[in-house]
C-alpha positions in Angstrom: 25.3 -24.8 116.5 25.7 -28.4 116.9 23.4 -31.0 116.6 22.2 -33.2 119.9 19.7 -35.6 118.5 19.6 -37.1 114.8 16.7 -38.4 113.5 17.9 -40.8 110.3 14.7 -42.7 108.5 16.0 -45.8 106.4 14.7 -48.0 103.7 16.6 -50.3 101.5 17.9 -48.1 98.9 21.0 -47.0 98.1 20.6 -43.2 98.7 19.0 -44.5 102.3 22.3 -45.8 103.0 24.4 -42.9 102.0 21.9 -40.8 104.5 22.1 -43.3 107.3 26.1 -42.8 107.0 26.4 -39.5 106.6 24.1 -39.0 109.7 26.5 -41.2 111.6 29.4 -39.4 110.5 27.4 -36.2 111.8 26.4 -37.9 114.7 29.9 -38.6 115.6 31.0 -34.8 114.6 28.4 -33.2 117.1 28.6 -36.1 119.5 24.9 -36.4 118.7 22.3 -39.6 119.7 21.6 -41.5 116.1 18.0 -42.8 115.9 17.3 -44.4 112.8 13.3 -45.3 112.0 12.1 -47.4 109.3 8.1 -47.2 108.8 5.7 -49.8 107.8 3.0 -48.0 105.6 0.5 -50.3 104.8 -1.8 -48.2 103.8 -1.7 -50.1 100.1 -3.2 -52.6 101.6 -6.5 -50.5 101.3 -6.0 -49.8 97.7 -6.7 -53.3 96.7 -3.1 -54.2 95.6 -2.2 -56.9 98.3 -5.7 -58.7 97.5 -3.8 -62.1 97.8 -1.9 -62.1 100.8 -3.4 -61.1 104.4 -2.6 -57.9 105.8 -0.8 -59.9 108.9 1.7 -62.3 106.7 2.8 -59.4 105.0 2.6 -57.2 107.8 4.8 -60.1 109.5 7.4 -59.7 106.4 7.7 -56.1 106.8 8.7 -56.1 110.2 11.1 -58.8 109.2 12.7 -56.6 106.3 12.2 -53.3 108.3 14.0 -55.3 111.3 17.4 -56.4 109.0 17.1 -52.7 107.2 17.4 -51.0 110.6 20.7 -53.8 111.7 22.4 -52.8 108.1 21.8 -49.3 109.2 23.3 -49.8 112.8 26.4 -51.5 111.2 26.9 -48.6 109.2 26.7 -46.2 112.5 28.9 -48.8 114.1 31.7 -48.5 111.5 31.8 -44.7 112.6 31.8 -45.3 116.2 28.5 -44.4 117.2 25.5 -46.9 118.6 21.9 -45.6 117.3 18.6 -46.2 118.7 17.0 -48.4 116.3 12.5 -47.5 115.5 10.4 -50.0 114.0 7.1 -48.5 113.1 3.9 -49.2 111.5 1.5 -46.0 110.4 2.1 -43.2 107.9 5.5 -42.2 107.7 5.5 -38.6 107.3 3.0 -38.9 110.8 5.5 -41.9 112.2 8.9 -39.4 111.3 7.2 -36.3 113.5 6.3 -38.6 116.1 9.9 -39.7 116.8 11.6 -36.3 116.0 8.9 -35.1 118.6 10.0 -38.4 121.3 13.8 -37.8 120.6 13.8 -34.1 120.6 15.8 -34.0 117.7 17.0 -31.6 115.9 18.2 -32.6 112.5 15.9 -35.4 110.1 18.0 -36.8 107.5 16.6 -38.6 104.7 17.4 -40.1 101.3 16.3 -39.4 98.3 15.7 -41.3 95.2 13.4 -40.1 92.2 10.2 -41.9 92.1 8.2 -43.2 89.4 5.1 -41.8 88.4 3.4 -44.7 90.0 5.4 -44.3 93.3 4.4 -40.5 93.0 0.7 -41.5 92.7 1.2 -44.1 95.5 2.8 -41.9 98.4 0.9 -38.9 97.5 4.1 -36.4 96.0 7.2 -35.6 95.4 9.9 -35.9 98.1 10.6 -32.6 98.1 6.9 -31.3 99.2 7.2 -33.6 101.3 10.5 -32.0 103.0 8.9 -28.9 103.5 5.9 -30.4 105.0 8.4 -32.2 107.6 10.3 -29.3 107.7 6.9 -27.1 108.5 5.6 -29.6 111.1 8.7 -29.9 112.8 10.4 -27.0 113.1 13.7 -28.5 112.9 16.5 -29.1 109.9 15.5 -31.7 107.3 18.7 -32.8 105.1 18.0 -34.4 102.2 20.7 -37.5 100.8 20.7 -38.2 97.2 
């Protein structure tokens, strides 16, 4: 069954890149809309680590980063002959993902996947991959996971 609406989130890593590409080059096999998302969690900012800087300069940064992430992304798609839908958004991300699988009506989420420190597992709350099945759960649609 082929896929109609692709749901890629992006960050700056390396494995994000090899998921935004491969969901262009799936994209462009199932002559699928792209939407790629990046999401601005600043929930640190409530757990005292960002004391020094305001909550709107860095806020302002993210965007900024979140804003060139998302054009590296769309290059990528580009390269493969397809034009995404580029998302900005701030909140949680698992929450922010749902939402635009649920306003695209997609039916594949394709993310990358990087191990994480015990710090970053202590910061996002888990491991990526309970955090696949939660997606997966709340969704009801494929997640595919890039490493």
């Amino acid at each position: 069954m082929p896929y109609k609406s692709i749901v890629c989130g992006v960050t700056g890593s390396a494995h994000a890149q090899k998921a935004a590409l491969q969901a262009a080059v799936i994209a462009k096999e199932n002559n699928a809309n792209l939407v790629y998302v990046y999401v601005i969690d600043t929930e640190f900012f409530h757990k005292g680590i960002a004391v020094e800087l305001s909550s709107k300069t860095i806020t302002e940064t993210l965007q900024h980063l979140g804003t060139h992430i998302l054009e590296m992304a769309e290059q990528l798609a580009l390269s493969q002959g397809v034009t995404p839908k580029k998302v900005l958004k701030t909140g949680k991300v698992l929450k922010s993902l749902q939402e635009v699988v649920a306003e695209e009506n997609a039916d594949l989420l394709i993310l990358g996947h990087e191990e994480r420190t015990f710090f970053e597992k202590a910061l996002f709350k888990g491991d990526v991959e309970s955090h696949v099945q939660e997606l997966k759960k709340k969704t009801g649609i494929d997640v595919s996971v890039v490493g």
